[in-house]
N, C-alpha and C positions, 0 to 999 in steps of 0.2 A: 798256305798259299800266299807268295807276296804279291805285292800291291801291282807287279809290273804285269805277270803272270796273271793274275785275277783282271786284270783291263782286257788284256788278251783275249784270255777265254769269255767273258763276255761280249764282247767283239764277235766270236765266232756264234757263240747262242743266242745272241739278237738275231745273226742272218739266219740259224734253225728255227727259232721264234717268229719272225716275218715269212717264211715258207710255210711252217708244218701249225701254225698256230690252231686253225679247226682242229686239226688231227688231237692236239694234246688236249682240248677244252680247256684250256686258264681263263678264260676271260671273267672268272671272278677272284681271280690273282692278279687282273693285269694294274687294277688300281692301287695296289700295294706294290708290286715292281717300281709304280713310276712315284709312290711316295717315299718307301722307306728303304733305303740301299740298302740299312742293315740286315734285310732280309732277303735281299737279293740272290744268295745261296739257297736259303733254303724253299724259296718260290722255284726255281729253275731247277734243281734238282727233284723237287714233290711232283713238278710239272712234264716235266722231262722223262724220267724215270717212275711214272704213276704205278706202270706194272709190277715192279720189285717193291716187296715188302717194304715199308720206312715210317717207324712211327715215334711221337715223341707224348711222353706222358708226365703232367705234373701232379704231384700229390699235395694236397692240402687238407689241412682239418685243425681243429682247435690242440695248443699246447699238452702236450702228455697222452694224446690221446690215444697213440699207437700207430703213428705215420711210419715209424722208421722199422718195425717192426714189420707193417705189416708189407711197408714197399719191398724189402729184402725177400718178402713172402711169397709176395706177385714177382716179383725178378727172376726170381727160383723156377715158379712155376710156369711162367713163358719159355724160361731155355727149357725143360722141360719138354715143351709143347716146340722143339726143335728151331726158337730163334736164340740171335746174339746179342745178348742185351749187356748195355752199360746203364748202370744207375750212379746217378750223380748226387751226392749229399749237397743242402745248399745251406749247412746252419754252420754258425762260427763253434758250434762245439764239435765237430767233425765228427759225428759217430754216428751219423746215418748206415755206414755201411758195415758196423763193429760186427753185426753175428755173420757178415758172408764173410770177412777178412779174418775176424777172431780177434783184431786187433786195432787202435789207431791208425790208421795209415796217414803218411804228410799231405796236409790241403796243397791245392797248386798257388794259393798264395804264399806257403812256406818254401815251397821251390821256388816260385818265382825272385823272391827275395834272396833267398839263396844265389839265382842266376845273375842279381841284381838290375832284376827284367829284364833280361836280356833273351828272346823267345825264341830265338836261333840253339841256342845253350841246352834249352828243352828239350830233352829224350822222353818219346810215350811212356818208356818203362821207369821214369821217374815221376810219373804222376797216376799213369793207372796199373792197380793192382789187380790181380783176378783173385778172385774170392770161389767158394765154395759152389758147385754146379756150374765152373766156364762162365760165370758171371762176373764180368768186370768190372771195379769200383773206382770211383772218384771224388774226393771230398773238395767242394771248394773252397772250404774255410771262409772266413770273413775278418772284418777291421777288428782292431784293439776294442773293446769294449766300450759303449758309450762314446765312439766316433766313425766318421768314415758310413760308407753306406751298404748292407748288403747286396744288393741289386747291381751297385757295379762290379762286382766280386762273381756274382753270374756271367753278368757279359762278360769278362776276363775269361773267365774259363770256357764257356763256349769260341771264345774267341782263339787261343789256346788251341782246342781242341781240334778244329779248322786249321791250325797254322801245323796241326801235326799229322793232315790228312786223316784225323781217326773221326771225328766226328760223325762222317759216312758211312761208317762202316760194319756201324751195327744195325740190325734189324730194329730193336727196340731201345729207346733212350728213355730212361725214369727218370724225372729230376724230383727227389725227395727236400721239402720244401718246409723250414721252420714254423711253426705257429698259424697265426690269423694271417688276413692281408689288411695289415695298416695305413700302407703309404706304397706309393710305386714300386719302391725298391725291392718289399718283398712280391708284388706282382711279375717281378720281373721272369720267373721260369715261364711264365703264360707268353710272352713273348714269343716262345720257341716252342709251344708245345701243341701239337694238335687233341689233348684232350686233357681236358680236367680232370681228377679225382678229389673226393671229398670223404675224410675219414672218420667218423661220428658215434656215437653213444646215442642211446636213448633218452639222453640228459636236455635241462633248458640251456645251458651253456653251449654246450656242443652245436646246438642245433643253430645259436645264434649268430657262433664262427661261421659257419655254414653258411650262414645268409647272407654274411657279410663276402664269403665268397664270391658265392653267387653270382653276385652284383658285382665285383670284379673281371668274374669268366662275362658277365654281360657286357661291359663298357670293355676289353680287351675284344672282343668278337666283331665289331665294329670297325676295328684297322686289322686284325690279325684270322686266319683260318682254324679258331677254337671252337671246341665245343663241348661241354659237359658231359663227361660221358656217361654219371653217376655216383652218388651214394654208397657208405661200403658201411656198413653199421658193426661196431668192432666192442667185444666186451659188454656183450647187451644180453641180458632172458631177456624184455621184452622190445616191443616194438614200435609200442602204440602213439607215442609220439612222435615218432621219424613217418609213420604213414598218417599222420595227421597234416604233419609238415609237407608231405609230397603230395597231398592233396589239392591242397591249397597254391601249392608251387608245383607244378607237375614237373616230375623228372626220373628218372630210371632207379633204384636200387638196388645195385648188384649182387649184393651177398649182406649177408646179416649173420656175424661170427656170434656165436656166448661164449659167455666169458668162463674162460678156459684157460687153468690156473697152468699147464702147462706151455702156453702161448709167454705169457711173462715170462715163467723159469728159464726158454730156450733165449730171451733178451738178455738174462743174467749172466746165463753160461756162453755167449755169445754165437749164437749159433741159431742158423735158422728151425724150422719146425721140421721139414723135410730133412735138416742130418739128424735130428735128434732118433725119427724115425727110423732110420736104418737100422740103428740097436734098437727100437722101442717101437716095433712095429702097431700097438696098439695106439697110437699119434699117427696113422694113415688116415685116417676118416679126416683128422683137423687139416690136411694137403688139401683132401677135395673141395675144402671151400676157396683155397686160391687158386685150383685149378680151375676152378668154375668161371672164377674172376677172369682169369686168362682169357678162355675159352670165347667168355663175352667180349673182350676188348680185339683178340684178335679175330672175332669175326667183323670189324672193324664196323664198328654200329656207328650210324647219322651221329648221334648224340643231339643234344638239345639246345638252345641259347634259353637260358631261363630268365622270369623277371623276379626277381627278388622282392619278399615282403617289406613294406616300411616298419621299423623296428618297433611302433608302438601297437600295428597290426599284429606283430608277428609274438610280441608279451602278451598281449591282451588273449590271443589264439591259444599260446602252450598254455599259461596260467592257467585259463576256464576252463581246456580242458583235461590239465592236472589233480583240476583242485575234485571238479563236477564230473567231467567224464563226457563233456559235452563242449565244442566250441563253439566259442563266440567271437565275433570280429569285432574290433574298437569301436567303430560305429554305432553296429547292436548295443555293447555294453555303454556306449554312453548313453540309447536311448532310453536305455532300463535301471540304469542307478543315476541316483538324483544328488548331483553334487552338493558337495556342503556347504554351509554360508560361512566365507573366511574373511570377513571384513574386518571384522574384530580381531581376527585369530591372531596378529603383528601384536596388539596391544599386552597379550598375556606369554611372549617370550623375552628372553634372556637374552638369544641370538637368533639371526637366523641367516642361514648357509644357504646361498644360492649356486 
């Protein structure tokens, strides 16, 4: 939509917005209308249009842990469950979407560079690919390595995607989401996305990406309409530390996969779990755990804003009760061990690393 065009039409949905405003209930959108334009599309279309299905989901969870896998999984299983989803890869190695495609497909930063951004030059069918179950794919690539930002690489592509009228168009939008959240840039799909996802193991790493989440989807919820939708516990037999952790942190757990050697093999062969199934009908049972996923996201649940543990809370917590089988909060444990006397302790090293 250009710039002249979008004055326009805003022009016209201010005067349906000062008429029909009770009728739509924004008014806890209406503070975000009048701070952030960039959101200004997608407040007046969620608001406008409440009653037709529109939803945006971001995936996150600790490195290697099984995002891209499993978001291909839930994609699958939403079209499925008969919506039209596009998912969106947001890491600079492009291969969020390699088992619905089977293959690399070009980021829109390699088009774009191509177009020598020139965003008129862009053809949908030069940046989205349909992959395997009507599920549409989009990599957005990222900068040269060790420069440039990912985060603007997002807004580019949504931005993009807007300019090519598609971003609308689907029922469901995944943005599959690199790593931890470090810095803004990679927060940046929570920008657009009405629900979190968080991808985890039963592991003390896992859990602590997690938290660091968390705390992300919390300080994002405060300018933006997110919410946590849940927990997806992937490659786990057990449990008992992820229900330790939502204990303590209340929040929803949607499904809890084990780890299911043929889950990997269909990442190698590029291929979701649902085609692998069609010849191997014994890999039905491993669908219904993303159907399940589905199921729960499209009955379109509250979700949560969480408060997130402080990081010496939340060691002190998984440690004790890793080690004992019992937790203890940092507090507890410093009232019941008895620090050691380190005054001397400088006088008998070599070095010492701060």
């Amino acid at each position: 939509m250009n710039s002249r065009l979008k004055t326009f039409f805003k022009q016209k949905i201010n005067l349906i917005l000062d008429c029909f405003l009770p009728k739509f209930k924004i008014e806890d959108h209406i503070n975000l209308l009048s701070q952030k334009d960039i959101f200004w599309d997608q407040i007046v279309w969620e608001s406008l249009f409440k009653g037709i299905f529109f939803m945006k989901l971001a995936v996150y969870g600790k490195g290697g842990i099984g995002k891209s896998t499993t978001s291909c999984n839930i994609s699958i299983a939403l079209a499925r469950r008969g919506k039209k989803v596009l998912q969106i890869g947001c890491d600079p190695k492009h291969d969020s979407t390699f088992t619905l495609t089977g293959f690399l497909i070009p980021t829109i930063i390699d088009t774009l560079q191509a177009k020598d951004y020139h965003y008129e030059d862009v053809w949908p069918e030069d940046v989205i690919y349909q992959g395997y179950g009507q599920v549409d794919s989009v990599e957005a690539g990222g900068p040269p390595a060790g420069a440039g930002c990912g985060g603007y690489v997002v807004g580019e592509t949504v931005k993009l995607l807007k300019e090519l009228n598609a971003f609308y168009e689907y029922d469901v939008i995944l943005f599959d989401v690199l790593g931890d959240v470090v810095c803004g840039g990679f927060a940046a799909p929570l920008n657009y996305a009405d629900y979190c996802l968080i991808v985890t193991d039963n592991g003390f790493d896992a859990l602590f990406a997690a938290n660091r989440i968390v705390a992300s989807v919390r300080e994002k919820s405060k300018t933006h309409p997110l919410r946590l939708a849940g927990l997806i516990g992937n490659r786990t037999a057990k449990r008992d530390l992820i229900d330790k952790y939502v204990e303590v942190c209340p929040m929803p757990v949607l499904e809890v996969l084990p780890l299911i050697e043929d889950i990997r093999v269909s990442r190698v062969k590029g291929k979701t779990v649902f085609e692998m199934a069609e010849s191997e009908p014994t890999l039905t049972y491993i669908c219904d755990f993303y159907l399940n996923i589905a199921d729960q996201l499209l009955s379109q649940p509250e979700g949560v804003i969480p408060n997130e543990l402080e990081d010496r809370e939340l060691f002190t917590l998984l440690s004790t009760f890793y080690l004992t089988g019992s937790p203890k909060l940092e507090s507890e444990a410093e009232n019941s061990t008895k620090k050691p006397n380190t005054t001397n302790l400088t006088n008998d090293l070599d070095f010492l690393i701060l």
